[in-house]
MARDO-828630 format. One record per atom (N, C-alpha, C): residue in three letters; x, y, z. Coordinates in steps of 0.1 Angstrom, whole numbers, padded with zeros to 4 digits, always signed. Layout:
// MARDO-828630
ALAXYZ;...
//
This chain:
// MARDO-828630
UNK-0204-0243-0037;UNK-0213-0232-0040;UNK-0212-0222-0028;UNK-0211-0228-0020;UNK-0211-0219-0005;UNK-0198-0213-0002;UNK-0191-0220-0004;UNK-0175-0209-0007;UNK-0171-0199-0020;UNK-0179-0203-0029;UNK-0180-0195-0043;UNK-0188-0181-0033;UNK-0201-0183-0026;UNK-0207-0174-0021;UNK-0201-0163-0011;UNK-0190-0171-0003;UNK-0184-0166+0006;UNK-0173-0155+0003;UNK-0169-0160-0011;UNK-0159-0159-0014;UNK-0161-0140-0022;UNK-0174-0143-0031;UNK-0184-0132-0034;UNK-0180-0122-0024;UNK-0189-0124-0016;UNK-0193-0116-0005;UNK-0179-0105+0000;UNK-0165-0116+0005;UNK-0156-0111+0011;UNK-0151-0099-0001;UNK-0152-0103-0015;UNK-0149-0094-0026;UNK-0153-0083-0023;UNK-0167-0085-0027;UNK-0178-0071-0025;UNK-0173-0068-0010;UNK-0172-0064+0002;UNK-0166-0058+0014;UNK-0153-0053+0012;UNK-0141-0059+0005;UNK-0129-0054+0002;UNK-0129-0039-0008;UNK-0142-0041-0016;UNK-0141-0031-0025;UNK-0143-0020-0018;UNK-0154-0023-0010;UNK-0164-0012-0003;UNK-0153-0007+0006;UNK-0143-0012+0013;UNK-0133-0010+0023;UNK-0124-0001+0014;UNK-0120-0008+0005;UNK-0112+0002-0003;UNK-0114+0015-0008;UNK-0124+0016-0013;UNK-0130+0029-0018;UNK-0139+0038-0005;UNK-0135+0036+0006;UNK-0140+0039+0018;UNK-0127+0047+0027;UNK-0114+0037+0025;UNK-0103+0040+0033;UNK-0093+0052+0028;UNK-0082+0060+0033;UNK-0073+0065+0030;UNK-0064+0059+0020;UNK-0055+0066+0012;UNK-0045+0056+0000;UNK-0037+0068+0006;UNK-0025+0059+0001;UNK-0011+0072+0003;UNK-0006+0068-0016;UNK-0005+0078-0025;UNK-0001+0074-0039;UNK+0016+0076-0036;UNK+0022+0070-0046;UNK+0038+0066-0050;UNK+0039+0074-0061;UNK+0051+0082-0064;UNK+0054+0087-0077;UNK+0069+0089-0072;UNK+0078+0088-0089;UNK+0092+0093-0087;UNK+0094+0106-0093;UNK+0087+0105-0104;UNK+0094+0113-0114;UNK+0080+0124-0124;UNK+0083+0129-0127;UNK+0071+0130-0133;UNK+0078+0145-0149;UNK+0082+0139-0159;UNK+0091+0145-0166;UNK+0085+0142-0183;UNK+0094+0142-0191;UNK+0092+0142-0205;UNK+0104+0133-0208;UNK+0109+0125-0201;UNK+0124+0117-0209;UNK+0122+0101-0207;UNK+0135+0097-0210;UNK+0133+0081-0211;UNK+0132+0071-0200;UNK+0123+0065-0199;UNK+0114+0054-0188;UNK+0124+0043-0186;UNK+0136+0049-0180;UNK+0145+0037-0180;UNK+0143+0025-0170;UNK+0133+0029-0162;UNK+0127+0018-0147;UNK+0113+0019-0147;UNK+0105+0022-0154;UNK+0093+0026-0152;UNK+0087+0034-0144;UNK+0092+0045-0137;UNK+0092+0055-0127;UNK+0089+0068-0131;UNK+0086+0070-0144;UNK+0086+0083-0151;UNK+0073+0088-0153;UNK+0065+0093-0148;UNK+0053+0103-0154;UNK+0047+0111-0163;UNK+0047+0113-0174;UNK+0042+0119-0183;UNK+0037+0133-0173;UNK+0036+0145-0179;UNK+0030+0158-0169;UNK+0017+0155-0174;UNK+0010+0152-0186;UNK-0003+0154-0191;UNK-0005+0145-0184;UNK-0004+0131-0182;UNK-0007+0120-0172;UNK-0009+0121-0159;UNK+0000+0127-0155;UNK+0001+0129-0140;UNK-0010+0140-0136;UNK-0014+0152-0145;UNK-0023+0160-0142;UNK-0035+0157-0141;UNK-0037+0145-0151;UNK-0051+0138-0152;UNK-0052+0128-0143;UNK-0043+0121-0136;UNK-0043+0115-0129;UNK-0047+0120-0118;UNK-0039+0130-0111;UNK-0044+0143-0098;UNK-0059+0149-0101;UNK-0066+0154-0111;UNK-0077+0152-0114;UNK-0086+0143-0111;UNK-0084+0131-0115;UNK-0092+0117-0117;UNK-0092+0115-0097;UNK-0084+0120-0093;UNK-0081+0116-0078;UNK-0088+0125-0071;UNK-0089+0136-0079;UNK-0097+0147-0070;UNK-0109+0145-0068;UNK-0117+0136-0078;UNK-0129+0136-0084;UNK-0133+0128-0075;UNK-0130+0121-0070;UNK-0135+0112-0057;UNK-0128+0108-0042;UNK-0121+0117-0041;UNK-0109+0119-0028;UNK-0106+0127-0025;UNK-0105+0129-0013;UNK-0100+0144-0012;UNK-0085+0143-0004;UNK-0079+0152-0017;UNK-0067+0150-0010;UNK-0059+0160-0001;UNK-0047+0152+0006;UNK-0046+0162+0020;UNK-0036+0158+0019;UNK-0022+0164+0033;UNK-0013+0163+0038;UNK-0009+0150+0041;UNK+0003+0144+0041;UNK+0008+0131+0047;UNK-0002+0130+0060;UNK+0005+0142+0069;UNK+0002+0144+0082;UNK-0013+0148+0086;UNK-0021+0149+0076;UNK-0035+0151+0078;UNK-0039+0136+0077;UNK-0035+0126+0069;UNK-0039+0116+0063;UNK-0034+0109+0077;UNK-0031+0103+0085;UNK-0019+0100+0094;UNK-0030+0105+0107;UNK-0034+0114+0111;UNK-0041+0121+0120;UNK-0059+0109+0116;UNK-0062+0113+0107;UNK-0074+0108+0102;UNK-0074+0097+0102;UNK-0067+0085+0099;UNK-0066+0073+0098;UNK-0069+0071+0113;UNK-0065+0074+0123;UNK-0068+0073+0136;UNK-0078+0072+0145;UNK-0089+0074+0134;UNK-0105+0081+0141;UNK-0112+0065+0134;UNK-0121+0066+0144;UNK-0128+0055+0134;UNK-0138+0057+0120;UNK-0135+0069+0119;UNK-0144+0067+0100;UNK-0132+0076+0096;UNK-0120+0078+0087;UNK-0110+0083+0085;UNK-0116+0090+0070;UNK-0125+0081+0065;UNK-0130+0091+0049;UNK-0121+0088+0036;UNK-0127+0093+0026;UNK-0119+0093+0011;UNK-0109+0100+0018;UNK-0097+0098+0018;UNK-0088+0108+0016;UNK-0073+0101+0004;UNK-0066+0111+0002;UNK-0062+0106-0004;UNK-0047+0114+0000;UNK-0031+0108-0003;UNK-0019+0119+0001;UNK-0013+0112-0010;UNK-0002+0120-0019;UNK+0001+0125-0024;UNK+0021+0123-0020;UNK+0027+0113-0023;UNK+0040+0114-0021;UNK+0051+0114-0039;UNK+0060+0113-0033;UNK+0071+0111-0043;UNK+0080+0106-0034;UNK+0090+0099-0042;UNK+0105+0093-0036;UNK+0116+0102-0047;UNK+0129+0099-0040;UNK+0140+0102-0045;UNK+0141+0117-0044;UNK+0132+0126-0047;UNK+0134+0142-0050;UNK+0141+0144-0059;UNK+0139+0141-0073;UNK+0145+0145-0083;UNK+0138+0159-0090;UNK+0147+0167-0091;UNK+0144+0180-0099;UNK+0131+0182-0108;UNK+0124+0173-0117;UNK+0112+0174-0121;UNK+0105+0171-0111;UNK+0104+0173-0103;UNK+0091+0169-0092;UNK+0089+0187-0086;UNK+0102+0195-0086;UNK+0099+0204-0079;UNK+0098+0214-0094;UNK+0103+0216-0102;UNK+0098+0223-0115;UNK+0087+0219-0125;UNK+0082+0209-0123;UNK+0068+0202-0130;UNK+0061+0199-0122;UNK+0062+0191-0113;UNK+0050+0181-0102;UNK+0045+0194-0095;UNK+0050+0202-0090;UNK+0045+0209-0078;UNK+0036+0220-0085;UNK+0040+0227-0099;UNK+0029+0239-0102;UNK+0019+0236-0107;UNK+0018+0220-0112;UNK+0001+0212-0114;UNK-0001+0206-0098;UNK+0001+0208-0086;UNK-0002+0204-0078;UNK-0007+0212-0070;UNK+0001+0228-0073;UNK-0005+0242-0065;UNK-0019+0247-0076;UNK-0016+0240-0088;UNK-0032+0245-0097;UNK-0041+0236-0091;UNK-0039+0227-0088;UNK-0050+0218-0081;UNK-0051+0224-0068;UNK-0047+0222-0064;UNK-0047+0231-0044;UNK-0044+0219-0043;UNK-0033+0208-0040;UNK-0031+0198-0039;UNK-0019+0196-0026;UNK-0017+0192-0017;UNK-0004+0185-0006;UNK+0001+0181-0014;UNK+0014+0177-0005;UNK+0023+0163-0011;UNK+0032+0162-0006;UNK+0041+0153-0004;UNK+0055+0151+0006;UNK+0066+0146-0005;UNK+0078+0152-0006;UNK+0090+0143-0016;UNK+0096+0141-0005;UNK+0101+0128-0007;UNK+0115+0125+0000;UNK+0125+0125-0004;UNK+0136+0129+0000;UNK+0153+0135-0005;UNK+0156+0122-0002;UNK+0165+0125-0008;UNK+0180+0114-0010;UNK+0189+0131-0009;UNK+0196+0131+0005;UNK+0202+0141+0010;UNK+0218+0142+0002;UNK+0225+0125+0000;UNK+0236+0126-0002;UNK+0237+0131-0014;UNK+0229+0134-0025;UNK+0225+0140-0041;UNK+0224+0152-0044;UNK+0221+0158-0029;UNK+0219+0173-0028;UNK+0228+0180-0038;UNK+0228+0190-0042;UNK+0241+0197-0048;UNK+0253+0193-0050;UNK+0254+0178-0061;UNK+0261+0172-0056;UNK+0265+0170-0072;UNK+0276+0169-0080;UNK+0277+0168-0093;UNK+0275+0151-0099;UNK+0268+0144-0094;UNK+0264+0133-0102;UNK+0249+0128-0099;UNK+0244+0119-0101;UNK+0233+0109-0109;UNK+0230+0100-0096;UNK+0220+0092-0094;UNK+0214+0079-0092;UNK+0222+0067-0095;UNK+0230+0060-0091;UNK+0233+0050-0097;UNK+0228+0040-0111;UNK+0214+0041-0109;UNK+0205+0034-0117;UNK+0204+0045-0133;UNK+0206+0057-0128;UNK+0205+0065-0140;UNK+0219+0062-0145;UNK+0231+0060-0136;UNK+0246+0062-0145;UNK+0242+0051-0152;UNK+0236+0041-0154;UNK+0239+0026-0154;UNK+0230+0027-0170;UNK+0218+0037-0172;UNK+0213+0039-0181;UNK+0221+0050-0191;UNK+0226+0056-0183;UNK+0241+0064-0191;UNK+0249+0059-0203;UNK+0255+0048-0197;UNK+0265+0042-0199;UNK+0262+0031-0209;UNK+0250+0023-0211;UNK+0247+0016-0218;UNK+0237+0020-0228;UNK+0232+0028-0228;UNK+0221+0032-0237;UNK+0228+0048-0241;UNK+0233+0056-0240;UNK+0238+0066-0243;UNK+0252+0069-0250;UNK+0259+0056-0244;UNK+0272+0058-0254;UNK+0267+0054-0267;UNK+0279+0060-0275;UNK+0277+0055-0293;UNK+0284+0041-0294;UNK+0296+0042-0281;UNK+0304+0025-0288;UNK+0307+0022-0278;UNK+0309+0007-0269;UNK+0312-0003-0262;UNK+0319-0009-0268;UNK+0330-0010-0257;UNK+0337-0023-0261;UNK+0332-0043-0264;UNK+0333-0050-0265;UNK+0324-0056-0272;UNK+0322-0067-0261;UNK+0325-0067-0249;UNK+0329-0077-0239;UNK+0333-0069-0226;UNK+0323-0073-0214;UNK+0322-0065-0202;UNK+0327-0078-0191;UNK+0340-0075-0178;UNK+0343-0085-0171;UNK+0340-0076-0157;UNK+0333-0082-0147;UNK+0340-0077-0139;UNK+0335-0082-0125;UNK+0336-0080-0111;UNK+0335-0090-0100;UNK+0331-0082-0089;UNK+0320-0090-0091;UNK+0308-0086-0081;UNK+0305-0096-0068;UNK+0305-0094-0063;UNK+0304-0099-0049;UNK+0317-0114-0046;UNK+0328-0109-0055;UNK+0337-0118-0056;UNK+0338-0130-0061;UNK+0323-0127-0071;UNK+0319-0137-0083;UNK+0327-0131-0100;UNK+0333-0139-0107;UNK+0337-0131-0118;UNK+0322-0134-0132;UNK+0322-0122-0137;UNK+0305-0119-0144;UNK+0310-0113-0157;UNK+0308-0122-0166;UNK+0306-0119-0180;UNK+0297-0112-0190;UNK+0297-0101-0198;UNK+0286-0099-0209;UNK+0295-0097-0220;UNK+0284-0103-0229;UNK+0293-0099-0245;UNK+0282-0090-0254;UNK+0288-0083-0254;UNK+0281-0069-0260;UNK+0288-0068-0274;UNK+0278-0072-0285;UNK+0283-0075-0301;UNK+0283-0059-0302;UNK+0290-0056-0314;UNK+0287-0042-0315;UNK+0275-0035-0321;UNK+0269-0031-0316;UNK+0259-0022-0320;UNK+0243-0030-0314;UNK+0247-0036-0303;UNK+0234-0047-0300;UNK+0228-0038-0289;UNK+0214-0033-0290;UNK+0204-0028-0282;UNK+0202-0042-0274;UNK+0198-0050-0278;UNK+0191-0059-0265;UNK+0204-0062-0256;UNK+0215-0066-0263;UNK+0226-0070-0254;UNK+0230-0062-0245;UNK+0229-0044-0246;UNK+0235-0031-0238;UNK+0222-0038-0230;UNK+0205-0042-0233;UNK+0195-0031-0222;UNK+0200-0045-0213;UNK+0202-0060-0217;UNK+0201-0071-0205;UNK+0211-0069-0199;UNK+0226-0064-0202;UNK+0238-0061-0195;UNK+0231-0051-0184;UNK+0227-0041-0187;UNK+0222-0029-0176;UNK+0209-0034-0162;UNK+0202-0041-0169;UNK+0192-0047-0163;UNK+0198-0056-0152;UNK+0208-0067-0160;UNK+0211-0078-0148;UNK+0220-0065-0139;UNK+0229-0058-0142;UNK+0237-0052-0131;UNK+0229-0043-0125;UNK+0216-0038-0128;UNK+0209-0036-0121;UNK+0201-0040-0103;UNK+0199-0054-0108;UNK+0197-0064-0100;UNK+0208-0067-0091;UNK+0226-0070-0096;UNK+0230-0074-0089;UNK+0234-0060-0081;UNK+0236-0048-0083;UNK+0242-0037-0077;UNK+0229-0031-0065;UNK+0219-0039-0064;UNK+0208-0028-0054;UNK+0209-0038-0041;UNK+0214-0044-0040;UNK+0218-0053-0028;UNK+0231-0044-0021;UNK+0240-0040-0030;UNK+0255-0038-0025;UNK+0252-0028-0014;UNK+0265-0026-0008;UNK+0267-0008+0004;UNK+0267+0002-0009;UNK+0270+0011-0007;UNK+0270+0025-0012;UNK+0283+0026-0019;UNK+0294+0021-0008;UNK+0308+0021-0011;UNK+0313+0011-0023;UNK+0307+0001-0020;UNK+0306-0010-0033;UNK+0302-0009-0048;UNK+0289-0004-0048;UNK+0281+0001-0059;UNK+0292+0014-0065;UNK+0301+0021-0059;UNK+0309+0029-0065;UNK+0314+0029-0070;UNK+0323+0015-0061;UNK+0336+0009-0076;UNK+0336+0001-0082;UNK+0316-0005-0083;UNK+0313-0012-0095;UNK+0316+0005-0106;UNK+0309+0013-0105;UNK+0303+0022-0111;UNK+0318+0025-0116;UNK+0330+0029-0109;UNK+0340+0034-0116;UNK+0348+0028-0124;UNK+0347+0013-0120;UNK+0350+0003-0133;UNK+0342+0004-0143;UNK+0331+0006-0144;UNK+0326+0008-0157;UNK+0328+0020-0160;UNK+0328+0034-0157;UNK+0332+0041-0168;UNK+0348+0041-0174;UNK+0355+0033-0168;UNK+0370+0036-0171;UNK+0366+0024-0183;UNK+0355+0011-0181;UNK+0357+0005-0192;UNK+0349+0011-0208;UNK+0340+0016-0202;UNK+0333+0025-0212;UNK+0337+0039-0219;UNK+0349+0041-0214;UNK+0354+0056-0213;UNK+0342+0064-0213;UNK+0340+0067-0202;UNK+0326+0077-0201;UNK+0329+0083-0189;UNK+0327+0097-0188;UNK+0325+0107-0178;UNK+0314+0102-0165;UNK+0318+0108-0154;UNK+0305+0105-0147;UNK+0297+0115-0153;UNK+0283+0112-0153;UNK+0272+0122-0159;UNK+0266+0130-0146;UNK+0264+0139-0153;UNK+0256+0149-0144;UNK+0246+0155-0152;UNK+0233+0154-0159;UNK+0225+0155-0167;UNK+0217+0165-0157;UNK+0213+0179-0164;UNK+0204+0188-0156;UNK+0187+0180-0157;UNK+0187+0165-0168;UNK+0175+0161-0165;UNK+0172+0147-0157;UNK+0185+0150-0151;UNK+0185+0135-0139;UNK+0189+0141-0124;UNK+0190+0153-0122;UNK+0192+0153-0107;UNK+0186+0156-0100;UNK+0189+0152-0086;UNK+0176+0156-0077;UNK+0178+0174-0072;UNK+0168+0175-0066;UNK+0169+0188-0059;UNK+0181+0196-0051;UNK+0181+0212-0055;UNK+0191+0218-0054;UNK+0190+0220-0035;UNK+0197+0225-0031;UNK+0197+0231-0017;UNK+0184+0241-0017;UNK+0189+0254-0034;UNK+0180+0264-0029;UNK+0166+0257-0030;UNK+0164+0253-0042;UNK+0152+0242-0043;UNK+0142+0238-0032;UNK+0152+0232-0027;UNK+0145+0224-0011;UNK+0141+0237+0000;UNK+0145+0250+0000;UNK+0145+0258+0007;UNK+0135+0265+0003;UNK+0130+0269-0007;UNK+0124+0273-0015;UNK+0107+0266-0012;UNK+0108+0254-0008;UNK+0097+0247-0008;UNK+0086+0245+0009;UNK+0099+0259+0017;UNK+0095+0257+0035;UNK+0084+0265+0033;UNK+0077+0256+0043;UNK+0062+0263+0042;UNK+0053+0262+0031;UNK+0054+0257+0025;UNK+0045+0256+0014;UNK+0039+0239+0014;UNK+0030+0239+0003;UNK+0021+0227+0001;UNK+0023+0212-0002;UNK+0042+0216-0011;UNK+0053+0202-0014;UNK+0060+0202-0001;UNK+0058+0193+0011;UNK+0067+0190+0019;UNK+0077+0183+0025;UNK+0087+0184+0027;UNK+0100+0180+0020;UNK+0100+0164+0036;UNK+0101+0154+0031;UNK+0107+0140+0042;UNK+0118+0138+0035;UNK+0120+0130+0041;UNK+0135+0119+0042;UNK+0136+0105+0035;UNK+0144+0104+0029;UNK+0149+0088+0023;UNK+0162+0082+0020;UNK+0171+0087+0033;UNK+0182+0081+0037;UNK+0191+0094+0030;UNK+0204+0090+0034;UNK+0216+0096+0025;UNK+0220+0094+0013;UNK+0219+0080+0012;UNK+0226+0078-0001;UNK+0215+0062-0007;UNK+0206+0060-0006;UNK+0193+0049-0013;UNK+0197+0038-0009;UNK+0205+0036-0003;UNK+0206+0018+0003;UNK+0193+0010+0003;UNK+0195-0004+0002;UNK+0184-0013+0008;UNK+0189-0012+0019;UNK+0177-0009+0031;UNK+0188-0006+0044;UNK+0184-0023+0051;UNK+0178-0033+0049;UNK+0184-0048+0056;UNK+0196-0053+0051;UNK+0205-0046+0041;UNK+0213-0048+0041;UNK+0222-0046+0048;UNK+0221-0038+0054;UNK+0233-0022+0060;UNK+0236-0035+0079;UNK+0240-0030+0084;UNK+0241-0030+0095;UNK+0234-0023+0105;UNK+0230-0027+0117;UNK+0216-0021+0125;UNK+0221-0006+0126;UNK+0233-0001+0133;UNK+0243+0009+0131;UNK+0243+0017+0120;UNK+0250+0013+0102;UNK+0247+0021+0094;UNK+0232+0021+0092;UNK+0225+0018+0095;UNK+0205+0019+0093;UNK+0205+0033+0096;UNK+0209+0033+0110;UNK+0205+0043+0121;UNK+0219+0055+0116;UNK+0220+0053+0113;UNK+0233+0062+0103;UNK+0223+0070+0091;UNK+0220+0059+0088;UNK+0217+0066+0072;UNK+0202+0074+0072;UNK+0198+0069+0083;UNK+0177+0077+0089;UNK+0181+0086+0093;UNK+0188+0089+0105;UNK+0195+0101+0111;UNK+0197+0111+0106;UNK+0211+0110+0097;UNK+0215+0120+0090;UNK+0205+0124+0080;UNK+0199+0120+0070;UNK+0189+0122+0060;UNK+0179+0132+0068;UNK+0176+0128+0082;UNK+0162+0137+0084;UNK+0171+0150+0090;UNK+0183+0150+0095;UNK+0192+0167+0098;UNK+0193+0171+0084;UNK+0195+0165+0080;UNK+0198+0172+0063;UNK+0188+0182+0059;UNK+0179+0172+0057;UNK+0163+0180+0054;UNK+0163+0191+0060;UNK+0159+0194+0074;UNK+0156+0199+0087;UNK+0165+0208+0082;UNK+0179+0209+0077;UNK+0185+0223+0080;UNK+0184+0227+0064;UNK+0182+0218+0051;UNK+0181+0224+0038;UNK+0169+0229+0033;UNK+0157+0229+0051;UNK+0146+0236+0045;UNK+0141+0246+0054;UNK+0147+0241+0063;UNK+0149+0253+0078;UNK+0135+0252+0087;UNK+0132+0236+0089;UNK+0118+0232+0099;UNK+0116+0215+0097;UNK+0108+0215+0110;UNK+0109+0201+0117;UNK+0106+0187+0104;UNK+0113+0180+0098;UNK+0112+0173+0090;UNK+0104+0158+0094;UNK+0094+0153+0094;UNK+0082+0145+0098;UNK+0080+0129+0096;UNK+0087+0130+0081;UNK+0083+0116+0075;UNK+0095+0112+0069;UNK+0090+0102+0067;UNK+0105+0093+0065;UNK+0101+0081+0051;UNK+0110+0076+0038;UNK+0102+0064+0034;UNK+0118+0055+0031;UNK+0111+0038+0032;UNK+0124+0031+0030;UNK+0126+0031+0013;UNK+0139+0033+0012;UNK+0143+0028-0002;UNK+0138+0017-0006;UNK+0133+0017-0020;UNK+0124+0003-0027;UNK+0117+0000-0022;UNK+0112+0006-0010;UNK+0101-0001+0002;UNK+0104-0011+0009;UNK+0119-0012+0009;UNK+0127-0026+0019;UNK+0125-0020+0031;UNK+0128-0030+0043;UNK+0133-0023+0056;UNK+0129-0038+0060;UNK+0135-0033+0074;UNK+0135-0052+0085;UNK+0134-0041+0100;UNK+0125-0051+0111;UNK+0128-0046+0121;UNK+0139-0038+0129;UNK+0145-0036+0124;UNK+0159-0023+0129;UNK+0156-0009+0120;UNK+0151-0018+0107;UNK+0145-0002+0100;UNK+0134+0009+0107;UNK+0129-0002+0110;UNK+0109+0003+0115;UNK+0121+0011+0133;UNK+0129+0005+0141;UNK+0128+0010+0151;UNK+0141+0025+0148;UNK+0147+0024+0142;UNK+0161+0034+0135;UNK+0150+0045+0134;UNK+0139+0045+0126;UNK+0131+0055+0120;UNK+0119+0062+0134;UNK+0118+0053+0142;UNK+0111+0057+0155;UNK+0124+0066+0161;UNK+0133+0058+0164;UNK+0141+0066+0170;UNK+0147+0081+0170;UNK+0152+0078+0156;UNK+0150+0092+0146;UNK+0142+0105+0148;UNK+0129+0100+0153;UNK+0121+0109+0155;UNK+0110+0112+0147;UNK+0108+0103+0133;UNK+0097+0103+0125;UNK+0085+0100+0132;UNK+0074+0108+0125;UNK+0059+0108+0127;UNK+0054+0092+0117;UNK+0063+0091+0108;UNK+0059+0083+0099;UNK+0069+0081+0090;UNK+0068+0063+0086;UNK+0077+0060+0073;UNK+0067+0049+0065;UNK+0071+0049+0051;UNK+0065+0049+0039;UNK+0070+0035+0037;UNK+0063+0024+0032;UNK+0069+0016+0023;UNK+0062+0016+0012;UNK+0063+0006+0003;UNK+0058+0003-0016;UNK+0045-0004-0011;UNK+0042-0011-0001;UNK+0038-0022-0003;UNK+0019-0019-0007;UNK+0011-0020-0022;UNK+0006-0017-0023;UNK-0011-0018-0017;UNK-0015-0010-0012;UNK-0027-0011+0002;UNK-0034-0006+0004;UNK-0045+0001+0009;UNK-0047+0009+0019;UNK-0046+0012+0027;UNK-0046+0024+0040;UNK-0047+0028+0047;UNK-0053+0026+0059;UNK-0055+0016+0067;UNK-0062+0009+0075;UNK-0065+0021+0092;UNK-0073+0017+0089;UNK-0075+0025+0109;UNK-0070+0022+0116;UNK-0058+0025+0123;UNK-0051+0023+0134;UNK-0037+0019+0129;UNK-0033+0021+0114;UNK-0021+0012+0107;UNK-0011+0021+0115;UNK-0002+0007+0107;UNK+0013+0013+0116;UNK+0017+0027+0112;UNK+0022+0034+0119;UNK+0028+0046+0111;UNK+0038+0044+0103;UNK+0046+0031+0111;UNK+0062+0029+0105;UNK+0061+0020+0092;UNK+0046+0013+0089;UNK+0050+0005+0078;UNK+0035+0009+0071;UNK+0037+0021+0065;UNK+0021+0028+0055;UNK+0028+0020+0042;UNK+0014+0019+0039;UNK+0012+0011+0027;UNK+0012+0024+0016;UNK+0017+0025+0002;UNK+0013+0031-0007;UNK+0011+0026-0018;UNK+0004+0032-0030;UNK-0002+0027-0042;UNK+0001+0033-0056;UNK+0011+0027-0065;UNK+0014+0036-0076;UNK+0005+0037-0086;UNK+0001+0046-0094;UNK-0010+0049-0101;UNK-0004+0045-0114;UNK+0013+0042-0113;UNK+0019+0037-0127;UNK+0017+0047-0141;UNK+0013+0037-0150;UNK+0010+0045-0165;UNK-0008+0047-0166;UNK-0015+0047-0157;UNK-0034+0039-0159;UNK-0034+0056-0160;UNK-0044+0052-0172;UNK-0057+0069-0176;UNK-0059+0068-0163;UNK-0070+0078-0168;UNK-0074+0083-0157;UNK-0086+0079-0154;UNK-0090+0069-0160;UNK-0107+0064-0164;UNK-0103+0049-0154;UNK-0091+0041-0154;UNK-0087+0032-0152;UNK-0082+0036-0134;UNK-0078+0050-0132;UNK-0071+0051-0117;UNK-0085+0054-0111;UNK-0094+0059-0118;UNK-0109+0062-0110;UNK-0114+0047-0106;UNK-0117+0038-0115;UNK-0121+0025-0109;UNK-0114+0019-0103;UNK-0105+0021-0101;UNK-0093+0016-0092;UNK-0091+0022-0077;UNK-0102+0037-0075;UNK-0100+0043-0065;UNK-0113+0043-0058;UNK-0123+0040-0068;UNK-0140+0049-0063;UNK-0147+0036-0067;
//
């Protein structure tokens, strides 16, 4: 009974903490197409969700949120991120964000920039769900394992498990690896690389277009690695360059930084100090604690929840 009581109590203080502290929110995408990872936003959703957030938070700048957390009563606040920087974020997300009077930070994937292809993850939905015909039987050798699928003709579940497991096994690899998985499958698919004007991320002018203003532009590497994979060297390779990139595709001091998938290992957290960031982002879902690390901010996806569902979830 007295641990049932205890147990009570620490609840009720968690809530009260929660709906007391800063949140940093997660978004990728926020568009009208197919939910190939769960990362995709409906715009009516996402508006009512910024709404529902307004209603009991006030939201601010990364770098406001980051400042405030520092003080001992830091307040509702609430910030406003994206990952990846894909194109619907700066032609949809930002003009329901400037009707709200709303902040927000995207982070680039620099290597994408102006660049005629896709996300790996999107080719992968390309290729399996977009073609009309596959061949009926997929070989090929991944981490110098040989990997089988049999793809009957015309099999939906067998294309989405084929995509899914190479999903899994391709977000481990280097950059260079994941390539010539990627180029073996289109030569076995006969399929073009895609360049879809509804999968890419942001243009140069894009990004330039966005200096000074309320969407402000961080970093998330060159090319999306899990960076404990990489070597301490390529880490500090791929944080580096990402935050020059920014810095000159927006023309001012670029601030924040977030790890791909929300991985990183101690060489991440110090690559990103070194770097010069004010702050780096991970997934890991939380709040904002008084005094938290800069280098390992917790953020919170608001996923598919109404907006009746993100309010009790926030207030």
């Amino acid at each position: 009974m007295i641990r049932t009581e205890i147990a009570k109590g620490v609840g009720v203080l968690e809530r009260r903490l929660f709906a007391q502290a800063p949140v940093i929110l997660i978004y990728h995408r926020v568009a009208e197409v197919r939910d190939d990872w769960g990362t995709v936003t409906p715009s009516r959703l996402f508006a009512e969700q910024i709404e529902a957030v307004r209603s009991v938070r006030q939201v601010v700048s990364l770098s406001d949120l980051l400042a405030a957390s520092r003080e001992s009563r830091p307040g509702r606040l609430a910030a406003i991120t994206f990952d990846d920087g894909y194109q619907d974020v700066f032609a949809v997300a930002r003009p329901i964000l400037e009707r709200l009077d709303c902040p927000s930070t995207v982070f680039v994937v620099t290597g994408l920039v102006d660049q005629p292809r896709e996300f790996w993850w999107d080719e992968l939905g390309f290729i399996f769900l977009d073609a009309p015909s596959l061949p009926e039987a997929l070989e090929l050798e991944i981490r110098g394992r040989a990997r089988r699928w049999e793809l009957p003709s015309g099999s939906r579940p067998a294309r989405e498990r084929a995509r899914h497991e190479l999903r899994r096994l391709l977000r481990n690899l280097a950059p260079e690896a994941i390539e010539t998985v990627l180029a073996a499958l289109r030569d076995w698919a006969g399929a073009p690389r895609p360049c879809r004007a509804t999968h890419r991320v942001m243009s140069s002018a894009e990004l330039a277009e966005l200096r000074g203003g309320p969407m402000r532009v961080g970093a998330h590497t060159v090319s999306h690695p899990v960076l404990p994979s990489l070597s301490k060297a390529a880490q500090a390779l791929q944080i580096a360059q990402s935050r020059r990139a920014c810095e000159a595709f927006v023309g001012e001091p670029v601030e924040h930084f977030a790890y791909p998938f929300g991985d990183y290992d101690g060489r991440s957290v110090a690559a990103a100090r070194d770097a010069g960031y004010a702050s780096a982002c991970t997934t890991a879902p939380s709040i904002v604690r008084r005094g938290a690390d800069p280098f390992r901010l917790p953020r919170i996806s608001p996923g598919q929840a109404d907006a009746e569902t993100l309010l009790r979830r926030l207030s």
